[in-house]
Every structure is written in structure tokens, then in C-alpha cells.
NUMAR-145741 format. One record per atom (N, C-alpha, C, O): x, y, z. Coordinates in steps of 0.05 Angstrom, whole numbers, plus 5000, padded with zeros to 4 digits. Example, Ala and Ser with C-alpha at 12.3 -4.5 7.8 and 13.67 -1.06 7.14 Angstrom:
526448865156
524649105156
526449345156
528549345169
525749555142
527349795143
525850015157
526850235161
//
This chain:
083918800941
086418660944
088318740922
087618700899
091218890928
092818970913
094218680893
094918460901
094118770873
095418590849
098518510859
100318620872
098318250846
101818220854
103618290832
103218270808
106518410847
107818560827
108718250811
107918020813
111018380796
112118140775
114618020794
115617800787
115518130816
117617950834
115517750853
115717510854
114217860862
111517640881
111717380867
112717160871
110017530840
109717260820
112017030812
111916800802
113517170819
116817050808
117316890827
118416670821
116716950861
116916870883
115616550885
116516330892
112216680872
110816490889
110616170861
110215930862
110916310845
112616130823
114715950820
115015800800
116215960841
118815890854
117515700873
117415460870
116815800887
115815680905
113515320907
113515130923
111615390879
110015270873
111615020855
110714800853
114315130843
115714910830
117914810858
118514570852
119214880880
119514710902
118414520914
119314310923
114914650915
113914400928
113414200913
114313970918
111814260889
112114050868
114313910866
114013670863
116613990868
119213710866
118913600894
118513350895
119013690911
119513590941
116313340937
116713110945
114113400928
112213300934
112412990913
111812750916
113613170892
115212880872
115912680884
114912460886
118712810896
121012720912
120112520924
120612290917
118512580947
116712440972
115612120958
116011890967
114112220934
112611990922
114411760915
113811530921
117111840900
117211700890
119911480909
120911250905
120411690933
121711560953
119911310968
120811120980
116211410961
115911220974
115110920964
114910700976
114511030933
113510780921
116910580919
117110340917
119410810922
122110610931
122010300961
122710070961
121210450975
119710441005
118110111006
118709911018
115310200981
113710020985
115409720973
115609500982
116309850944
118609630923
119609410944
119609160945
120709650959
122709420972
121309260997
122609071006
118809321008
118109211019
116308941004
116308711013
115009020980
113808830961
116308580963
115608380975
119308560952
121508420950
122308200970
123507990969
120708380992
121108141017
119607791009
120307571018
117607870989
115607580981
117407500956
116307360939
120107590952
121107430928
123307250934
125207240918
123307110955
125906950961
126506690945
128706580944
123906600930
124706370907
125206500885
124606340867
125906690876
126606760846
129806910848
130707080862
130806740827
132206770814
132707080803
131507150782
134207240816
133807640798
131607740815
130207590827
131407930815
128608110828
126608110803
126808200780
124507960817
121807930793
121008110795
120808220773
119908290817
118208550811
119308780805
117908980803
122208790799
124108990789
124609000750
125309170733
123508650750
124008520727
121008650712
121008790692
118408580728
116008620714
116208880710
115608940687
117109130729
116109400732
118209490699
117109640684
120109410693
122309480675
121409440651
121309610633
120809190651
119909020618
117209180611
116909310590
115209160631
111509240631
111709550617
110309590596
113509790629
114110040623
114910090599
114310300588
117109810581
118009890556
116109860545
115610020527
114609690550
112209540523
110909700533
108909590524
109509980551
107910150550
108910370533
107310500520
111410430532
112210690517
111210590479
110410720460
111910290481
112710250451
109010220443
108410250420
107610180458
105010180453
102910430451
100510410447
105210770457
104510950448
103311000475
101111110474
104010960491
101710990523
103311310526
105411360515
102111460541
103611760549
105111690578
105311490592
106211990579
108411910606
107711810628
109011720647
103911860625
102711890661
102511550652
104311390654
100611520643
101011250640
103111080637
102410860644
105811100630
107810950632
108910890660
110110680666
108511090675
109811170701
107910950719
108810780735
104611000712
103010830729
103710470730
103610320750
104510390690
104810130687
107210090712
106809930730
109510250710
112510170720
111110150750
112109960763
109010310763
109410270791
108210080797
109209920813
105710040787
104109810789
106209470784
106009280799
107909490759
109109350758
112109130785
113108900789
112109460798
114109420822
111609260837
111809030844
110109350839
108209260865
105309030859
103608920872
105809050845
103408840836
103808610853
101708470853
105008550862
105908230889
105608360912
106408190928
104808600926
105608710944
103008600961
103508590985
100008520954
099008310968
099808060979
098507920993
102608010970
103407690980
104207751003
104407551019
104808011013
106208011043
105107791070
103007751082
106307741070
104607561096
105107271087
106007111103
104707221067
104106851051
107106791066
109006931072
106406421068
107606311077
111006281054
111106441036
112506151056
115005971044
112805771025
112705741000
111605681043
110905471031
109405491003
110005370983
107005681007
106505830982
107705990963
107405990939
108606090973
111806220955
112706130932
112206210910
114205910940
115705810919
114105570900
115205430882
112005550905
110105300886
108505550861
107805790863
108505430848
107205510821
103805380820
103405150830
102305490812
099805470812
099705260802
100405110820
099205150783
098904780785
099604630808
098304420813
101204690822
101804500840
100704620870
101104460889
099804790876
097904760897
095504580900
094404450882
094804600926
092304450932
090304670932
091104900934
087504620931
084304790915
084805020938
084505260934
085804860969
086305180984
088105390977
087505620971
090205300978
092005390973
091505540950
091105770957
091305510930
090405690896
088005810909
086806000899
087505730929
083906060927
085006190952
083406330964
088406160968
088506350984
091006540966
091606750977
092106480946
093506400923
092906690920
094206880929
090306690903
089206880886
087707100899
086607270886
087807090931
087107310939
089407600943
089407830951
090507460934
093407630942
092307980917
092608220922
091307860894
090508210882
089108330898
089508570904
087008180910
084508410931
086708510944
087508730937
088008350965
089708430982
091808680976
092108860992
092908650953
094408940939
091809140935
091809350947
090309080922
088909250915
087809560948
087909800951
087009330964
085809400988
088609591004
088109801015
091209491003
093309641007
093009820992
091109960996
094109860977
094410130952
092310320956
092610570956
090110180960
088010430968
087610570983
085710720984
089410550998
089710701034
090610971029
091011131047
091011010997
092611280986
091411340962
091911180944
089411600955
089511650927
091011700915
090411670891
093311770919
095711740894
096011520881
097211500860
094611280894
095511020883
092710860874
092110630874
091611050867
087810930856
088010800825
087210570818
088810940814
089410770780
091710550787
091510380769
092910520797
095610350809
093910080813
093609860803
093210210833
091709960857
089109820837
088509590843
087709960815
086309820799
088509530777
087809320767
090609630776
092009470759
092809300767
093209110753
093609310802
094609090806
092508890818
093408680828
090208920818
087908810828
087608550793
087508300793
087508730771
086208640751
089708450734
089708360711
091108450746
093808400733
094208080731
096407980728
092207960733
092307560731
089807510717
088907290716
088107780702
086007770686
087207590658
089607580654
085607470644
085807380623
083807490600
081707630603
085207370574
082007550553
079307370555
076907430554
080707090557
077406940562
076706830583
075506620586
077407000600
075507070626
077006870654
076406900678
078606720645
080406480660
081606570690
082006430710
082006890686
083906970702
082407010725
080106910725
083307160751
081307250772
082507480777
084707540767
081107670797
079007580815
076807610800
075107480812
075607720777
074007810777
073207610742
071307690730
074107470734
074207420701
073307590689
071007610680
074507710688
074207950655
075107900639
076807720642
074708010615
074707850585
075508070572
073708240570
077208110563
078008320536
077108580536
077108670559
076708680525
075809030531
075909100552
077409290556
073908970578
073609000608
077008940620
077509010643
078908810606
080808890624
082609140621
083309240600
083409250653
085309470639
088109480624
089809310627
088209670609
091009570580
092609560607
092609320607
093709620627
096309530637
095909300649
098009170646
094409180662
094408920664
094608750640
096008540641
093508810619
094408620600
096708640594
097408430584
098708820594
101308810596
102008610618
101808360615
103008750645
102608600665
103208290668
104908160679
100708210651
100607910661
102607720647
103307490655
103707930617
104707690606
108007680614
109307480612
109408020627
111208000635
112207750663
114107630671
108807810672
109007710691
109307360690
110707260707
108507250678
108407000669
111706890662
113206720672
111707120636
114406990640
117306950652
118906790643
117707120673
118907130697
118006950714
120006870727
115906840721
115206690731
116406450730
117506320748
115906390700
116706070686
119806110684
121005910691
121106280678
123606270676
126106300698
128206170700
125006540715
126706530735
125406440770
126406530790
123406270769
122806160794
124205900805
124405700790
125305890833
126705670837
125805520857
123805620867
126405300868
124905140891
126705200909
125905120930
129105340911
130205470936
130605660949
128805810944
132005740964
131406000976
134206200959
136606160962
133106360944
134706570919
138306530931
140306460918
138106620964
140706700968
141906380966
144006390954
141406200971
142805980958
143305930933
144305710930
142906080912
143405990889
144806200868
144806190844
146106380884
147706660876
150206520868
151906540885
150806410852
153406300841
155206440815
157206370803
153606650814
154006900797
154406680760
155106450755
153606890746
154006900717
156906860711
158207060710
157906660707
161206620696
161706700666
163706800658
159606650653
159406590625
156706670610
155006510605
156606960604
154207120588
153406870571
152006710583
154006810550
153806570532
152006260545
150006150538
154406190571
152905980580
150405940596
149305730601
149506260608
148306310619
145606250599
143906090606
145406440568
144006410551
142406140540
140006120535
144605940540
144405670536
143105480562
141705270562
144005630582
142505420595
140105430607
139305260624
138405680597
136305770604
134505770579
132305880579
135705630555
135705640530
132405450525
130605520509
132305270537
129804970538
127605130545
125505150532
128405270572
125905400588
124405640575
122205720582
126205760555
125106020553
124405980516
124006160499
124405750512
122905640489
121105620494
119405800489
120105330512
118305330527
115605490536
113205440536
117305690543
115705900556
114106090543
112106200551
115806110516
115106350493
113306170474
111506280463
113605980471
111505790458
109205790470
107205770456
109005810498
105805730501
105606080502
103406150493
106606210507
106206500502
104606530478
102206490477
106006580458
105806540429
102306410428
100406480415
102506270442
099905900437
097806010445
095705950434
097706220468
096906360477
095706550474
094106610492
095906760451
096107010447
093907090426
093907030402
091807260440
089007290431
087207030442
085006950434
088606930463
087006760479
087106820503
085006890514
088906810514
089806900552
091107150545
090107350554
093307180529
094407490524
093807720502
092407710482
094607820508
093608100485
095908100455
098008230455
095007960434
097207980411
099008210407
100908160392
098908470419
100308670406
102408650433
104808660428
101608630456
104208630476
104908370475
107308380479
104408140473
106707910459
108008010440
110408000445
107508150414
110008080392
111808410406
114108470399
110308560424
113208730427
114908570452
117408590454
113408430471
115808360494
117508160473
120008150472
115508000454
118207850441
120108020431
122408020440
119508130416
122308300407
123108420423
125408460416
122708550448
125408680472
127008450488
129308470499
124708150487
126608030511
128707870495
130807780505
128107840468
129807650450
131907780434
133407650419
132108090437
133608300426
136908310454
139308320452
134408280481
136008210500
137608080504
139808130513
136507820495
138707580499
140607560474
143007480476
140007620457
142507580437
144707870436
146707890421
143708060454
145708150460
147708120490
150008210494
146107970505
148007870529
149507690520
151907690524
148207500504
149507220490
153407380481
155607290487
152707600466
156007720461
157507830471
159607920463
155907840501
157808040517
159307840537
159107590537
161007990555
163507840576
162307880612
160808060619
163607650632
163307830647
165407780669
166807580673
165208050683
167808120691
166508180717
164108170721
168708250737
168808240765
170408670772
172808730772
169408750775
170009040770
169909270798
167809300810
171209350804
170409580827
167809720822
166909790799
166609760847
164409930840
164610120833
162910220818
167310300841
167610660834
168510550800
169910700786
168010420795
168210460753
166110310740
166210280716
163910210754
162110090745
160910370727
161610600732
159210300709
157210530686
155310390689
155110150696
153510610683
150310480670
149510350653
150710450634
148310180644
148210000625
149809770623
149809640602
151009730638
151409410645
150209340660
148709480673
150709050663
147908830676
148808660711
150408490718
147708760719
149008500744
149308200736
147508070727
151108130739
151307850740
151307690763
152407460766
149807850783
149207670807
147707780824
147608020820
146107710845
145307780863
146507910888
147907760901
146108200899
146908260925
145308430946
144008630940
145508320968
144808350975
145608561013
147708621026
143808591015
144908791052
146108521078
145608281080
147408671091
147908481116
144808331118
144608081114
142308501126
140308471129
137908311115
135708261124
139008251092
137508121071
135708251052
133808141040
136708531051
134408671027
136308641007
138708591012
135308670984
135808610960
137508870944
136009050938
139108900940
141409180930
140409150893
139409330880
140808980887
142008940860
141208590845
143008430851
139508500833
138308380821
140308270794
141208410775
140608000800
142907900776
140007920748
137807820746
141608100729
140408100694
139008360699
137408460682
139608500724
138208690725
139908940702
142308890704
139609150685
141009290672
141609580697
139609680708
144309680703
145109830719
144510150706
145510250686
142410300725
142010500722
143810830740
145110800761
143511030730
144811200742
143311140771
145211100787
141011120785
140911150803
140910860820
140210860844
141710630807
142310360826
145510420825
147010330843
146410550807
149810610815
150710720845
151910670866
148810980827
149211120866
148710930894
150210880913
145710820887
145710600911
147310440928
147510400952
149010310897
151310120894
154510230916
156110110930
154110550910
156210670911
155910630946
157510500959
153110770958
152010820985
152910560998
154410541017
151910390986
151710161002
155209981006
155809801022
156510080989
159310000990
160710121003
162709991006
160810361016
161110551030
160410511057
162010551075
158410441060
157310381083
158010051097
157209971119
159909861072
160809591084
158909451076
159809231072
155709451067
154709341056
154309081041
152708901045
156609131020
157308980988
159908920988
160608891011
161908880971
163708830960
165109050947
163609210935
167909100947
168109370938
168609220906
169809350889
168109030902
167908880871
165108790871
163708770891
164208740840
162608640838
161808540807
162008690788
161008290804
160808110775
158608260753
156208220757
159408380737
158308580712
157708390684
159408220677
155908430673
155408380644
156708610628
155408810630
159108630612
158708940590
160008840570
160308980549
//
């Protein structure tokens, strides 16, 4: 078999980096795909929680020295880690684990098998689908499905759980989300009045920590989510066209499709590619050719 010259090589080189993006491309259109199908089980929360976990879980992996493959796995796992709830009633939905009845909390907690057993229908999603199985683990063994205890859990679930927790306690509501879009008037008052709960919340965190959570990802989410708020606390918010919206401002409200999928997550921080979204979907009649900004 004749050798390949140096244009072949050049060719099939070319070639091998097309499919590779296209094969990228595909993936990451679909874990978009699954996101938004996971979102359909978030109609009591306040902001998109699994947009909220996948965001927060990914910083505290980079700052914990995790590499890129690993950062990428926490963020997707993070989108999807609820993506077993598909199916659960309203009724289960919006109640918080104390307040179920013994059925209810053990059909509750099947919801990781249930992700797990999804995710696996794809090896691309085998380290994924372990995280979101093990992501309500605790260190002394409290959590399920499986009580694992410390070492035995995997480091992104121990991330995971505590983002997850506190989104939970902070932005869960007893109504249905689109009733309670009254948008952010006041960065400041917004701060304050979420001010009791997210004491609260970081206290038993804190109370917590080297008991149910992992000490090193408590003191970094404390310092990103509390870095957070005292910098929303100084900012304004304004009502803006979408063609001048930038990246790095915050929604200050919820929006959503004729249809009821979720566009844009109020406290969500605006990236180059939810702009574009923003842009598509305003274009298309979607949205508002305005819309309420944190900057």
C-alpha cells in the first residue's frame, strides 16, 4: 500500500477535525435537547434550578482544580441531574422532602435510578449518569439510593448536592413559577428579601459541613454565591431592547415561549450564547422586544 503524500495527509486531517466538531456539535445540541426537556419538572421554582445547579456545580469544579473533561461532566450532570423526575406528579413537585408522606419520599427518591437508567441508554453519558444517580449521597451515609459515606461518593456529586440544596431552600415556591414572574424592580430589594432565607440556609449548610457536605465545596460555593450577591446588591435594573442586551448581565425575570419552555431564567447571568437565543426567539415573536436586566 502506497504511502500518503503530505496533501492526503493534509486532507484527511481536515477531515478528522470536521467530524470531530460536527460530532461535538451533535453532543452538545443534545445534552441542550435533554436540559430542556429535564426543565419541564421545574414549574415550582423560582429561576431555572437545573440551569442554576449545572452553573454554580462547574465553578466550584474548576476552582477545585478538576480538568476540563471533568468540569464539562459536573456542568452536564448538573443540567440533568432532575431529569428522572419526568413523569412525577404537581403534586410531588412542589413539596419538599419533610413534608411528604413515607410513599411519597420512597417514590421521591427513585427519581436518581430513574436518571441514572435514562442516561445510560448512551455511552457518552456513563460518568454523567453515575453522578446523577449518586447526587443526594451524603458523607454519613443519610443520603440514597445507595448510602455512601465519604470516599465512596463521587467528587461531583458531592459538589452536586450542596448546590443542589441550596436552590432548593431558596428558590422553591408553592406555586406554579409562571405565576410569580413579577420581575426584579429593585437589585437591592430583591437581596433583602431573600435575605432571612439564605441565612437560614447557609447556616445549616455551614452546620452541616464534614457531616452531610464536603468542607472544601462549602467554603468555595460560599465565597462565589456571597461574592454574588453583594455584587447584585449594587447593581440597577433596567428594562432594555434585546438588540443591546451584553453578556454578563443578569435576567431579572423569567421568560418564557408561547409554549411554555423556559428562554431565560430570572438571576440567570446572560451568556454569548443565551443572547443569541434571546435574539432567535425575539425574532421569531416569541419574547418581548424588551426585557428586565440586572447591570
Amino acid at each position: 500500500m502506497e504511502d500518503f503524500n503530505e496533501s492526503e495527509i493534509n486532507n484527511l486531517e481536515t477531515l478528522v477535525s470536521e467530524l470531530s466538531a460536527k460530532l461535538a456539535d451533535n453532543y452538545f445540541h443534545f445534552i441542550h435537547l435533554l436540559g430542556t426537556i429535564t426543565e419541564t419538572t421545574e414549574k415550582f421554582y423560582d429561576g431555572g434550578h437545573s440551569r442554576f445547579v449545572s452553573d454554580k456545580s462547574s465553578l466550584i469544579a474548576e476552582q477545585l482544580g478538576m480538568n476540563e473533561v471533568d468540569v464539562m461532566e459536573v456542568k452536564v450532570a448538573g443540567l440533568l441531574h432532575d431529569i428522572g423526575k419526568l413523569g412525577f406528579q404537581d403534586t410531588l413537585l412542589f413539596k419538599f422532602p419533610s413534608e411528604m408522606t413515607q410513599q411519597e419520599y420512597l417514590n421521591y427518591t427513585k427519581h436518581t435510578e430513574f436518571g441514572y437508567n435514562i442516561l445510560m441508554q448512551s455511552k457518552l453519558f456513563k460518568n454523567v449518569a453515575e453522578i446523577v444517580y449518586q447526587h443526594h449521597e451524603k458523607l454519613d451515609g443519610s443520603g440514597f439510593p445507595k448510602h455512601l459515606t465519604k470516599d465512596n461518593i463521587h467528587p461531583a456529586a458531592k459538589i452536586i448536592v450542596v448546590v443542589d440544596y441550596y436552590h432548593n431552600q431558596i428558590s422553591k415556591i408553592k406555586r406554579l413559577r409562571t405565576e410569580s414572574n413579577n420581575g426584579i424592580t429593585n437589585a437591592h430589594a430583591y437581596i433583602e428579601g431573600s435575605k432571612d432565607r439564605f441565612a437560614a440556609t447557609m447556616n445549616y449548610i455551614h452546620k452541616k459541613k464534614n457531616i452531610l457536605f464536603e468542607q472544601k465545596v462549602v467554603e468555595i460555593f460560599t465565597e462565589i454565591i456571597e461574592t454574588e450577591r453583594q455584587t447584585m446588591g449594587s447593581k440597577t435594573v433596567v428594562k432594555l431592547p434585546v438588540n443591546v442586551i451584553e453578556p454578563g448581565m443578569i435576567f431579572a425575570e423569567d421568560y418564557y415561549t408561547n409554549y411554555g419552555m423556559l428562554i431565560a431564567a430570572k438571576g440567570e447571568r446572560i451568556t454569548t450564547e443565551s443572547y443569541r437565543a434571546l435574539r432567535r426567539c425575539m425574532e421569531n415573536g416569541e419574547m418581548p422586544s424588551k426585557i428586565l436586566v440586572i447591570k
